[in-house]
C-alpha positions in Angstrom: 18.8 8.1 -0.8 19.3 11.7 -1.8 20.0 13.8 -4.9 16.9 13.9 -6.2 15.2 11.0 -4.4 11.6 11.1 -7.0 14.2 10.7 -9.5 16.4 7.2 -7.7 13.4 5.7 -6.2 11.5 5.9 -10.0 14.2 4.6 -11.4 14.6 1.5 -9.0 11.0 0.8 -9.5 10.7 1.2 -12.8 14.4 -1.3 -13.5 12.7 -4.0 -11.2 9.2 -3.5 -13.1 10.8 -4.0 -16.6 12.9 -6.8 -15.4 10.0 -9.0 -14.1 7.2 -7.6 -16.3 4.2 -8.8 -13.6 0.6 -9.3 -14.7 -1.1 -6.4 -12.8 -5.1 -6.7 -13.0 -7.4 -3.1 -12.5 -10.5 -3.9 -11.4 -12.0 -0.3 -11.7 -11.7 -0.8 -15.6 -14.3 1.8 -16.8 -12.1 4.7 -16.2 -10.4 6.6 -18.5 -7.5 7.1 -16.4 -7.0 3.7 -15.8 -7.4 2.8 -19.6 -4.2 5.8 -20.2 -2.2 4.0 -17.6 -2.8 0.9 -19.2 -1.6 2.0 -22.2 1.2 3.6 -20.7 2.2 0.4 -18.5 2.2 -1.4 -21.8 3.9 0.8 -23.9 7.2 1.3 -21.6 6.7 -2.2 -20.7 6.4 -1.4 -16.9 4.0 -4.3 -16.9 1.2 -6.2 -18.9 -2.2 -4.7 -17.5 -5.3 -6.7 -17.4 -9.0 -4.7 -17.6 -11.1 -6.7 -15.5 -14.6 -6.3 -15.8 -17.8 -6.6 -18.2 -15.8 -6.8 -22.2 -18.9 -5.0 -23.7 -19.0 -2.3 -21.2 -15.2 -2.0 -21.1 -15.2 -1.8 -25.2 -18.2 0.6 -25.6 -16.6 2.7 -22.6 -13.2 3.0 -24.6 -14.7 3.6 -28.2 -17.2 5.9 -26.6 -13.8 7.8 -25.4 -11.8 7.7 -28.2 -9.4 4.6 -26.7 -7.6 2.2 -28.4 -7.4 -0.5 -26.4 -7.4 -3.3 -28.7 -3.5 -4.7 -27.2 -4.6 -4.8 -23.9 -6.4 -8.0 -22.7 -9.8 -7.6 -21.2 -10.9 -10.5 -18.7 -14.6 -10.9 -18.0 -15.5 -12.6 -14.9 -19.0 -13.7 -16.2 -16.7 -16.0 -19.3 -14.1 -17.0 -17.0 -15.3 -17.7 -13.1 -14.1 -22.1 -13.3 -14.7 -24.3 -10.2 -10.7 -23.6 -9.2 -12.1 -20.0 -8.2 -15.4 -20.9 -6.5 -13.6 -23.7 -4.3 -10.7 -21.0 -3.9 -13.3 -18.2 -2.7 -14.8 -21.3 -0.4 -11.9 -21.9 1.2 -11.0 -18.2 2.1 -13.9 -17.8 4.0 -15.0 -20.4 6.1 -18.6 -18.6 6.1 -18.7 -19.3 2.9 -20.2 -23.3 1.6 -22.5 -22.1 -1.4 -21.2 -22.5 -4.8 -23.7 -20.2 -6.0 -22.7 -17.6 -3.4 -19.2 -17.8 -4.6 -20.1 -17.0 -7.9 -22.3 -14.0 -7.1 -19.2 -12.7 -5.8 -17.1 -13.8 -8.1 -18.9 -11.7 -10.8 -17.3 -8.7 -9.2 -14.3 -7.5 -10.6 -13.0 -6.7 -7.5 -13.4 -10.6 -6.2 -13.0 -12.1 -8.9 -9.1 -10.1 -9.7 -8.8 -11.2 -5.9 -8.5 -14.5 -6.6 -6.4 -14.3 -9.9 -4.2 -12.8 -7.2 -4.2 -15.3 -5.2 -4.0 -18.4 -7.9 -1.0 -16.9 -9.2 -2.7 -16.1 -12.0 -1.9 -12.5 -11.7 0.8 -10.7 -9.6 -1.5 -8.1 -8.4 -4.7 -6.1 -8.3 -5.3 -1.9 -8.1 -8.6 -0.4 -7.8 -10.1 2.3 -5.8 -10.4 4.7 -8.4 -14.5 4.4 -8.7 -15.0 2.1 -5.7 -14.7 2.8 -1.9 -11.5 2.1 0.2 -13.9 0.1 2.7 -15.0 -2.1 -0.8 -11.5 -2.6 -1.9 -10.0 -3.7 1.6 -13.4 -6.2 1.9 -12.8 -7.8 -1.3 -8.5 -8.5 -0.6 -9.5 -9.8 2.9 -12.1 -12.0 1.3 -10.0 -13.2 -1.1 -6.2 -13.1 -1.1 -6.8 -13.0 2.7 -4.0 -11.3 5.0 0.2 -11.8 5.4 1.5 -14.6 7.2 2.1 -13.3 10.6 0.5 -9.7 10.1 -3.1 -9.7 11.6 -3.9 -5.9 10.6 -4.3 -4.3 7.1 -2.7 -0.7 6.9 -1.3 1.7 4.7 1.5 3.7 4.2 2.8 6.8 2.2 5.9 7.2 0.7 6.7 10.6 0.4 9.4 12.0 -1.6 11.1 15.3 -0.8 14.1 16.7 -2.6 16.6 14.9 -0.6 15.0 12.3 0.7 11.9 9.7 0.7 10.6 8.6 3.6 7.5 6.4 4.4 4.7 7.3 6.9 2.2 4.9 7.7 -0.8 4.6 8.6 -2.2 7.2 7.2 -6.0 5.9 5.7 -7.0 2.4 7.4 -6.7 1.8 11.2 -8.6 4.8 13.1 -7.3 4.4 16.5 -4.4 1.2 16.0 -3.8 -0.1 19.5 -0.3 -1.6 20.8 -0.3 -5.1 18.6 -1.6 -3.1 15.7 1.1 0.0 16.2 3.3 -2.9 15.9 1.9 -4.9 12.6 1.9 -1.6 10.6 5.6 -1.0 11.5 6.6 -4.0 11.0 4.7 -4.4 7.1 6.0 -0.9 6.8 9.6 -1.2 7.3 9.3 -4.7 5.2 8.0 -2.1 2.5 10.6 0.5 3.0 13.1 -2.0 2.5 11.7 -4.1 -1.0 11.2 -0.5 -2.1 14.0 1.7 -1.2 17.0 -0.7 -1.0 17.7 0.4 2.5 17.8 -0.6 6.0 14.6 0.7 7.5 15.1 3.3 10.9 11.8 3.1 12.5 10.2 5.6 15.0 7.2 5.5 16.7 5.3 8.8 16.9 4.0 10.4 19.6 3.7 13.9 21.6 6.2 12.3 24.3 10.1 11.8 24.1 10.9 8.9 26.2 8.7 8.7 28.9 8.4 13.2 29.1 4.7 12.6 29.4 2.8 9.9 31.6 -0.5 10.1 29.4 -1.9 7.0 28.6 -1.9 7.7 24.5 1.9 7.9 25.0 2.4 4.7 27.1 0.6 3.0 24.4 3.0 4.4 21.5 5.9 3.1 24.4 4.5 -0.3 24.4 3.9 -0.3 21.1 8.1 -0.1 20.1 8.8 -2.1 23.4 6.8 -5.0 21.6 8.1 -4.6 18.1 11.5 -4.4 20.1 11.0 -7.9 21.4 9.7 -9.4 18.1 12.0 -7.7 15.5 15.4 -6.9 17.4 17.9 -6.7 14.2 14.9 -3.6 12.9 16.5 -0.5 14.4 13.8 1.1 16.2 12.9 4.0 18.9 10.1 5.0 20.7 7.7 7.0 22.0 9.6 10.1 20.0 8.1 13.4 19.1 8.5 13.9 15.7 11.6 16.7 15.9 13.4 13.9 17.8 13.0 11.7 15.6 14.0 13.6 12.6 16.7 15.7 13.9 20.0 15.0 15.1 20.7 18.0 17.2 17.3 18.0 18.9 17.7 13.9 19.0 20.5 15.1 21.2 19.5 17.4 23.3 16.1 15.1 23.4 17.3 11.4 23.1 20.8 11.6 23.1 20.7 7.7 23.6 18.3 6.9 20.7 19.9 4.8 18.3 18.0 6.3 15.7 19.9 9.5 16.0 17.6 11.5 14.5 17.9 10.2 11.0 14.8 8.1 11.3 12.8 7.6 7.7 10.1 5.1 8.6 7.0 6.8 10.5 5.4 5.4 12.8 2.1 7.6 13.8 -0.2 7.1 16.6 -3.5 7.3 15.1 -5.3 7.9 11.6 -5.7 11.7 12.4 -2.1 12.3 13.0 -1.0 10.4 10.0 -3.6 11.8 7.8 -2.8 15.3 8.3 0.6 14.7 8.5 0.7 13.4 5.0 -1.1 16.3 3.7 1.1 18.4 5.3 4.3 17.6 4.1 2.1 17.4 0.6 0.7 20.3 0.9 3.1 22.8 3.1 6.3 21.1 2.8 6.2 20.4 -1.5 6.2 16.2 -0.9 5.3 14.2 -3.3 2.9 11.2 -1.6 2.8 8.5 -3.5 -0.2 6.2 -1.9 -2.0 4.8 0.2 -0.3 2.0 -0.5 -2.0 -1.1 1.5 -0.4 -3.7 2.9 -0.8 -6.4 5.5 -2.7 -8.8 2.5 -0.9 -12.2 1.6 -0.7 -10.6 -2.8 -0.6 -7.3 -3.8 -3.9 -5.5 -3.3 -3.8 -1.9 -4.1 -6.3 1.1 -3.4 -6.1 4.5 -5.5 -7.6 7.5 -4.4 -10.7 8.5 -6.0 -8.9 11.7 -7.4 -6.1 10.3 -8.5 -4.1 11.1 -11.6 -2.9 8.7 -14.5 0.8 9.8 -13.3 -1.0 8.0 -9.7 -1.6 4.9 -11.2 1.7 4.3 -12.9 3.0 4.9 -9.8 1.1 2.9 -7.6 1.5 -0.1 -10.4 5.2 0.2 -10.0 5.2 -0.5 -6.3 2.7 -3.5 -6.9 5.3 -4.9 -9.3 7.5 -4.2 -6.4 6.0 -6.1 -3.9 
């Protein structure tokens, strides 16, 4: 993807979203950012958004603002929680036998758009935009509960530069990932890349090593990490441990890993830890003029989205195009 990738990869998303028009809940409803993107999501039909949360709150909230939200549908736990949710929240979490414990959760927007998720009730669910990453990931573990086959919830960024977008993960979940976790998130992530991008995934595992140039124990673990998603995905093409110049560019792939069947061209990364994705994604934001579009998490069964607390309404469109997405 290239000639003006913000421009290709917005226009995919936003075909696919108009096509299937998904039910997309926000659970962070007393927001006036959210309540814009609503309206927006509704207007270009890019989806039918759901405000989840207490109606009178949500309705004094919008009036108090100057909102008109009188078109889009406003679901109250508290006049909708039926026994198909508690037994559903029940049977997520096998610590979990009280009825009336169920319900206590189930009054929280955040649970309770969980399990909508889940039911098939709704496609998806975004918050994060007043409530904490660590709440948000609690509540889609508890409820639409993780991917079959993926034991770790993770992140990614996609990131689009002028000529290209390419997907670094994980970048705001998993602190210090080790080898089976390395390769969950690169496997979710290259799923992702995929759905999203309409291309074969090239994935390369991260590190401060080229192929064994270091012995350090943080780069034997980025080594076993590809070795292992090697073994279980063998059609993914895949390289590792690369640093990050030999990943990304043929000449120095050659010089550096002139077997590597990556070839440089790699545009699914894979990094070690939290702190080198972290700062890599502000980097490339900040330094390099990217546009990051995330954290987008993945690794749950049903679309499960957290926003940054200083996110944009321009954010939240386009995080609720990649939940129609997924």
């Amino acid at each position: 993807m290239n000639n003006d990738s913000m421009s290709d990869i917005r226009s995919l998303l936003i075909h696919n979203a108009q096509s299937k028009l998904r039910t997309i809940a926000f659970a962070d409803a007393l927001d006036i950012r959210v309540m814009h993107a609503a309206l927006m999501l509704e207007q270009e039909q890019f989806a039918i958004p759901l405000l989840v949360g207490n109606r009178q709150d949500i309705v004094n909230f919008a009036n108090n603002h100057k909102i008109d939200i009188s078109t889009i549908e406003i679901r109250d736990p508290k006049e909708s929680i039926t026994q198909e949710h508690i037994d559903a929240l029940i049977n997520s979490n096998s610590s979990m036998n009280s009825a009336e414990e169920a319900r206590h959760f189930l009054s929280n927007p955040l649970y309770f758009a969980g399990i909508e998720a889940k039911l098939g009730n709704i496609h998806g669910c975004i918050a994060g935009n007043i409530s904490s990453t660590g709440d948000v990931i609690k509540a889609g573990i508890k409820t639409v509960g993780l991917a079959e086959g993926i034991q770790t919830v993770s992140s990614f960024f996609a990131m689009i530069f002028p000529e290209q977008i390419l997907f670094y993960a994980d970048c705001a979940v998993v602190p210090s990932p080790s080898v089976e976790q390395l390769c969950d998130i690169a496997a979710i992530t290259a799923e992702n890349f995929k759905k999203l991008c309409t291309m074969d995934p090239r994935v390369a595992f991260l590190s401060f090593s080229t192929k064994g140039s270091s012995t350090h124990e943080n780069a034997h673990k980025v080594r076993e990490a590809f070795q292992l998603f090697n073994l279980k995905y063998p059609t993914i093409l895949a390289d590792g441990e690369l640093q990050f110049d030999a990943a990304f560019v043929p000449e120095i792939a050659n010089l550096k890993a002139p077997e590597s069947p990556l070839m440089g061209k790699a545009n699914v990364l894979i990094f070690p830890n939290l702190d080198a994705g972290n700062i890599a994604y502000k980097i490339s934001q900040r330094l390099g003029g990217a546009r990051a579009i995330g954290p987008i998490i993945q690794g749950l069964s049903r679309p499960y989205f957290d926003l940054s607390r200083g996110c944009c309404t321009e954010d939240i469109i386009d995080v609720a195009l990649i939940c129609a997405a997924l």
